[in-house]
N, C-alpha and C positions, 0 to 999 in steps of 0.2 A: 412805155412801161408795160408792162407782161401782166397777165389777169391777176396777179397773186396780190394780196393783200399784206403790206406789213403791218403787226403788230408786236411791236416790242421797243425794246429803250434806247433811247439813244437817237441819233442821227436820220428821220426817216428819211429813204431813197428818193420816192416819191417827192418832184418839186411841188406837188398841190398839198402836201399833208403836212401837218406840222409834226414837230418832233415829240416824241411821249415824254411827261415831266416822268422821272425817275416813281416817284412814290405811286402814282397813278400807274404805270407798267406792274410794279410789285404788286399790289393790289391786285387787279385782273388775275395776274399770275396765280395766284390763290383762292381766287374763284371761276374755275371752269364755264359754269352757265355764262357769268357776266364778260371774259373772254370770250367765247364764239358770239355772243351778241355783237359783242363790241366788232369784231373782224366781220359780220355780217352787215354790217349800215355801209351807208355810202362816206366813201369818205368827208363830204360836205358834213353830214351828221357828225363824224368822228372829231373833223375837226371843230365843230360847236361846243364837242363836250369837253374838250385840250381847253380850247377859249374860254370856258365857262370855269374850269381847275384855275388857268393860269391868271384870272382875272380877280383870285382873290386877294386881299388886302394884307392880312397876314397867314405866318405858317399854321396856324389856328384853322381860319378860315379855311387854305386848302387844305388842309385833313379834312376838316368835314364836308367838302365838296367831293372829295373823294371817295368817301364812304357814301352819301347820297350817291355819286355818279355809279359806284359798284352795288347798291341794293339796287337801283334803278333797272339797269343793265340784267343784274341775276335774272329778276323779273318782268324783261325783255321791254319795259320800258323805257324808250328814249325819249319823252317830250318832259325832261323835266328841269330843262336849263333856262 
């Protein structure tokens, strides 16, 4: 795989990455800082923070993981899963 990093929705390239839940893409989308953070970790991090979205219980729950995962992120904080 080539240095480039995806970040976006859908199916990632990448066999090490998991795919972006739709609502978590949108989100970044809309916040710049919390996007280039997000594209800036390793993907092991990236994928903690997908695992930590997709590991809620209900669509409740991942909304508000979501939102935690993007104030986080804005504020270049990733230890918060």
């Amino acid at each position: 795989m080539e240095d480039k990093v995806f970040v976006g929705i859908g199916k990632n390239p990448d066999p090490a990455g998991l795919d972006m839940p739709l609502g978590f893409g949108m989100a970044l989308y809309q916040n710049s800082n919390a996007l280039h953070c997000f594209a800036a970790i390793s993907q092991e991090e990236r994928n903690g923070i997908i695992s930590y979205i997709e590991s809620a219980k209900t669509g409740e729950d991942a909304k508000k993981r979501i939102d935690t995962a993007v104030e986080n992120l804005n504020q270049r904080n990733i230890r918060f899963y």
